[in-house]
C-alpha distance (Angstrom), angle and dihedral (degrees) to the residues before:
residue distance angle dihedral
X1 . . .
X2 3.75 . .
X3 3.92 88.9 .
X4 4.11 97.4 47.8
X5 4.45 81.1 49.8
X6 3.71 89.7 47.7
X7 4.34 83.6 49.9
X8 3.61 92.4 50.0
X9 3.53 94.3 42.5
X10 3.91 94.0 57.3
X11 3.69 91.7 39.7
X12 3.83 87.7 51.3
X13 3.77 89.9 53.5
X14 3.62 102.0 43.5
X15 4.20 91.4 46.1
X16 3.95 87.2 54.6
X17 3.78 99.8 34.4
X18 3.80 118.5 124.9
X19 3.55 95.6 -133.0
X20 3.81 92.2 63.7
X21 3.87 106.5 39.4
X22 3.55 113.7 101.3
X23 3.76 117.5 -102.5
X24 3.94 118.1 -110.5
X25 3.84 117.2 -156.8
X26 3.92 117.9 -161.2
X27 3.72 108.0 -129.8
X28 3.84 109.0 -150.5
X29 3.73 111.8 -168.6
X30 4.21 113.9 -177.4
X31 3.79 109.3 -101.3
X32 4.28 100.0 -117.5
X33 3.58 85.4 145.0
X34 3.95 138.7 31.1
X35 4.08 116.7 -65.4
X36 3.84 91.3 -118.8
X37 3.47 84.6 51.3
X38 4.03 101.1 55.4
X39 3.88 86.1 40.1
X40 3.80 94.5 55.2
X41 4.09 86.3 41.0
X42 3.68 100.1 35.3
X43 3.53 110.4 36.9
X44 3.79 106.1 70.2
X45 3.67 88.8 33.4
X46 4.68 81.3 60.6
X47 4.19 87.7 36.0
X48 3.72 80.4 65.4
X49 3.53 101.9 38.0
X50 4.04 86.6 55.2
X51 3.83 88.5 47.8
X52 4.02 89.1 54.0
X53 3.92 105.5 42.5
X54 3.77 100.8 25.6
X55 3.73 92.8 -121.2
X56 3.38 113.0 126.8
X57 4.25 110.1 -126.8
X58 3.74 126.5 -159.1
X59 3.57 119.6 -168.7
X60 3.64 129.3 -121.1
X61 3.58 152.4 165.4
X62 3.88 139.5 159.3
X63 4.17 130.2 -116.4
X64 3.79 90.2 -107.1
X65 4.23 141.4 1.0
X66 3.67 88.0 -99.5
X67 3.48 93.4 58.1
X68 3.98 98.5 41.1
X69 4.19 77.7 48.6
X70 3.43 90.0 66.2
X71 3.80 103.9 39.8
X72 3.64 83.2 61.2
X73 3.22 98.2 46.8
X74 4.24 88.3 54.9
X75 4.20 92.0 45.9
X76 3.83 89.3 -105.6
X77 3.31 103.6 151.8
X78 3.91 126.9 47.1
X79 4.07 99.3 -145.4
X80 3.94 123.4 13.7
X81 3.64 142.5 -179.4
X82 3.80 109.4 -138.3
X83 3.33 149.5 166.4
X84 3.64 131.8 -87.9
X85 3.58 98.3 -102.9
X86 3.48 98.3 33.3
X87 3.49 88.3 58.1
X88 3.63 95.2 56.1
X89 3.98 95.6 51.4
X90 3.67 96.0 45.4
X91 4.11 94.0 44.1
X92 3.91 78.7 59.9
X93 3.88 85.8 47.6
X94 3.21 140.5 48.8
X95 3.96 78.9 -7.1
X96 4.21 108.1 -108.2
X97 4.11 104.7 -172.2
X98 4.28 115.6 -132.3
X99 3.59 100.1 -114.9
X100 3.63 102.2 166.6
X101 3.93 142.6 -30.2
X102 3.77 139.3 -155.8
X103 4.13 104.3 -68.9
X104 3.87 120.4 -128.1
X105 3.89 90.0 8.1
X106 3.52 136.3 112.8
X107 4.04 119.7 -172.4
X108 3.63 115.5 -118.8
X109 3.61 124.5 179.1
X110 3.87 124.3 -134.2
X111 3.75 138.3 -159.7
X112 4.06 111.2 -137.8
X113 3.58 124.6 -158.1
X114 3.93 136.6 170.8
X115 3.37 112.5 -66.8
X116 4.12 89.0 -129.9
X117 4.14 88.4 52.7
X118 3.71 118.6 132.1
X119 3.43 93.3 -160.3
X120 3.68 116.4 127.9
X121 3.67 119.2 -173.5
X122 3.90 135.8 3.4
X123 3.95 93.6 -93.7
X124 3.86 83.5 63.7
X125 4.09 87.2 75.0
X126 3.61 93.3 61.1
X127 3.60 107.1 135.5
X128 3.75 92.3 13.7
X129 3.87 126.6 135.4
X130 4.20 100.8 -133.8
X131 3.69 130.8 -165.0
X132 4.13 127.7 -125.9
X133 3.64 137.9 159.9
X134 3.78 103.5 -101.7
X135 3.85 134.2 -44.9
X136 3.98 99.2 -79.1
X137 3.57 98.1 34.7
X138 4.20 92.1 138.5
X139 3.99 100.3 -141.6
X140 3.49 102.7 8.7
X141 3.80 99.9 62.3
X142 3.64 113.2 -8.1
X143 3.82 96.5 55.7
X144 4.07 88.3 43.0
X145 3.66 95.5 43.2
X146 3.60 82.2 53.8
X147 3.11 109.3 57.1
X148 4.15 93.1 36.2
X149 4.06 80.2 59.2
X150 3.77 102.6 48.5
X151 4.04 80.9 44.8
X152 4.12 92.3 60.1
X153 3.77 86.3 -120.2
X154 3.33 111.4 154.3
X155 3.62 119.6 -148.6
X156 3.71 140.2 144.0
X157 4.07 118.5 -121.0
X158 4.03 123.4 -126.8
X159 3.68 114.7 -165.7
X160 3.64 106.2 -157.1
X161 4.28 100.1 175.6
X162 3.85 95.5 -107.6
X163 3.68 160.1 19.0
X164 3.48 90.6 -97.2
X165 3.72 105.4 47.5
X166 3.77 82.3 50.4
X167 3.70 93.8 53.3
X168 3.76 90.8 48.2
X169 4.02 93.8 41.5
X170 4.02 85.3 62.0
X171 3.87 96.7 36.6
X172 4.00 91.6 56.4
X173 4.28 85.5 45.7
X174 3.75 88.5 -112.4
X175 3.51 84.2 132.2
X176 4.18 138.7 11.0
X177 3.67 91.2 -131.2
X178 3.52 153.7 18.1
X179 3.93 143.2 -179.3
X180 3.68 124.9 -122.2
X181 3.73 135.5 135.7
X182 3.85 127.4 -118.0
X183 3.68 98.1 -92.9
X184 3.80 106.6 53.9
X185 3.95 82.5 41.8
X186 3.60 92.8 57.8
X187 3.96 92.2 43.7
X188 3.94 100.8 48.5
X189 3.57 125.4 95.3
X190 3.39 119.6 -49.5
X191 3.85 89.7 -137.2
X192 3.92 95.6 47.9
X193 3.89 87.1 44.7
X194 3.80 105.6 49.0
X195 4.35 78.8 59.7
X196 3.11 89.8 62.0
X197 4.30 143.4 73.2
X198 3.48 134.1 -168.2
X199 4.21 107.4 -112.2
X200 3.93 98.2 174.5
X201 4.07 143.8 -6.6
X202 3.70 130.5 -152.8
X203 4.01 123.0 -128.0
X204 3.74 116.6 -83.2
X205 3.73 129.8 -85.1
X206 4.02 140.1 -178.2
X207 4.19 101.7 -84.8
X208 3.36 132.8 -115.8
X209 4.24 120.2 -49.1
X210 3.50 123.8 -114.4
X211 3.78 96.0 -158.9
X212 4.08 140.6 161.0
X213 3.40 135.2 -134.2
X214 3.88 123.8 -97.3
X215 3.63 91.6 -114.5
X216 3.75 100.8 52.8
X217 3.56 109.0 107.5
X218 3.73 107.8 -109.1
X219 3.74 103.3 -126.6
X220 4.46 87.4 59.6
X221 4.23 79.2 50.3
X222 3.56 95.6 45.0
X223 3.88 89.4 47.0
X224 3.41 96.2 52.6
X225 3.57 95.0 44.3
X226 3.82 90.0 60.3
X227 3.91 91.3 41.2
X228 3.98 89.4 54.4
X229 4.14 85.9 50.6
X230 3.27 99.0 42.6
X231 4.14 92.2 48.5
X232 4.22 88.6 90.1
X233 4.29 86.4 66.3
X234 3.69 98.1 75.5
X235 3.37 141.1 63.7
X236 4.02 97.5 -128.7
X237 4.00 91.6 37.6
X238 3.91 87.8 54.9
X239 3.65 91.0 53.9
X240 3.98 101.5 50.4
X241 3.79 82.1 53.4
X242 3.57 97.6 51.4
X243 3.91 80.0 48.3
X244 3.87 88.8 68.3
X245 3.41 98.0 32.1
X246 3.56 99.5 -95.9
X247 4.11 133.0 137.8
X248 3.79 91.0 179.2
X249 3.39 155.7 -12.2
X250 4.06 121.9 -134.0
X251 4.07 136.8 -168.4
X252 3.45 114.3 -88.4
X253 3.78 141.0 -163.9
X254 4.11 128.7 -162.5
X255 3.87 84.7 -111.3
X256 3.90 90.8 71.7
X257 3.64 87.3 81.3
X258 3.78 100.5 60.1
X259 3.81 89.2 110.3
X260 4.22 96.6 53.0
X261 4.06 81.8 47.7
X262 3.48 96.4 53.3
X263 3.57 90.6 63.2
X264 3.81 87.6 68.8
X265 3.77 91.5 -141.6
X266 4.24 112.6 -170.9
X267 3.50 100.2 -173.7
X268 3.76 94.9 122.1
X269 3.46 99.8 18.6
X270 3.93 111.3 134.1
């Protein structure tokens, strides 16, 4: 008896020992659209990601940019998809690693309006009170804002939580325009969307950064990097990137955002 308790003992200890439990890595990706929504779009596209490096991913998001802001700012999550310019604070600090980005695509923002507006240029929105995502949403309002500043255009900023609720603010004629970029445009609602027109883009920058924490041990980042490349060589992989709005995914290093630091943006500076 006291040998078979001493078996189940050890057997206890190794089955719940540290050292052999698989690894889970939260997955934050920025909240441009609902949380239902990035689940639904996300998750199978991080079931297979799992399957194809060995790392085990669990999705996750936040209620709002702000929030997902500050999550990265603490290290919360172990992987994330961010934007440009988040990217480029929070490489400075805590220290996210570029992993990967969108291939053969640059991010350019857009201004949406109804698709019944009369208006005909951006002086028109003088005066006007205009919907965006959040504060330091990189092409959505920032690059916008921007250029509505350096313009003299007055105007008085709405922050509404997300792409969506922007796209659906300016579809119900809550408000005469709205920022977004091309992606989230072409993935919301084909209902809200077909209200809607695009009335002006930004220039083009380097996407949004797939990127992993400092303390991830680099052979689980190098694994996923190569499963997130490697996604465009089969059938099914293809297809959860079309799903997104994806063709590809390509290598990336922290230097690839040298032109989104250049524009010496402050909006989250301390």
């Amino acid at each position: 008896m006291k040998k078979l308790s001493l078996i189940i003992s050890l057997a206890s200890a190794l089955i719940f020992s540290p050292l052999l439990q698989a690894k889970e890595y939260t997955f934050g990706i920025v909240p441009q659209q609902s949380a239902k929504k990035l689940a639904r779009l996300w998750g199978p596209f991080m079931a297979k990601l799992s399957e194809k490096s060995g790392v085990t991913l669990k999705f996750a998001t936040a209620k709002n940019i702000p929030t997902f802001e500050k999550r990265l700012a603490n290290g919360a999550y172990d992987f994330a998809y961010m934007n440009p310019y988040h990217f480029t604070v929070f490489n400075d600090s805590p220290g996210y690693k570029a992993i990967a980005h969108q291939a053969n695509k640059s991010i350019q923002g857009i201004l949406v309006v109804h698709k019944d507006s009369n208006l005909k240029s951006l002086e028109n929105l003088n005066g006007s009170a205009l919907a965006f995502p959040s504060p330091a949403a990189f092409a959505a309002s920032l690059l916008p804002q921007a250029k509505l500043n350096n313009s003299n255009i007055a105007f008085e900023p709405r922050y509404v939580s997300s792409h969506d609720s922007v796209y659906l603010a300016v579809s119900r004629g809550l408000m005469p325009a709205g920022g977004g970029v091309m992606r989230t445009f072409n993935n919301t609602t084909p209902e809200v969307r077909d209200n809607l027109k695009i009335f002006w883009k930004t220039e083009k920058y380097t996407p949004h950064a797939f990127a992993a924490h400092p303390d991830v041990l680099e052979e689980d980042r190098i694994a996923l990097q190569k499963a997130l490349v490697d996604l465009k060589n089969s059938k099914e992989g293809a297809e959860l990137l079309s799903s997104i709005r994806f063709e590809g995914i390509e290598a990336a290093n922290n230097s690839d955002w040298d032109d989104v630091r250049a524009l010496n943006i402050t909006a989250l500076a301390n």
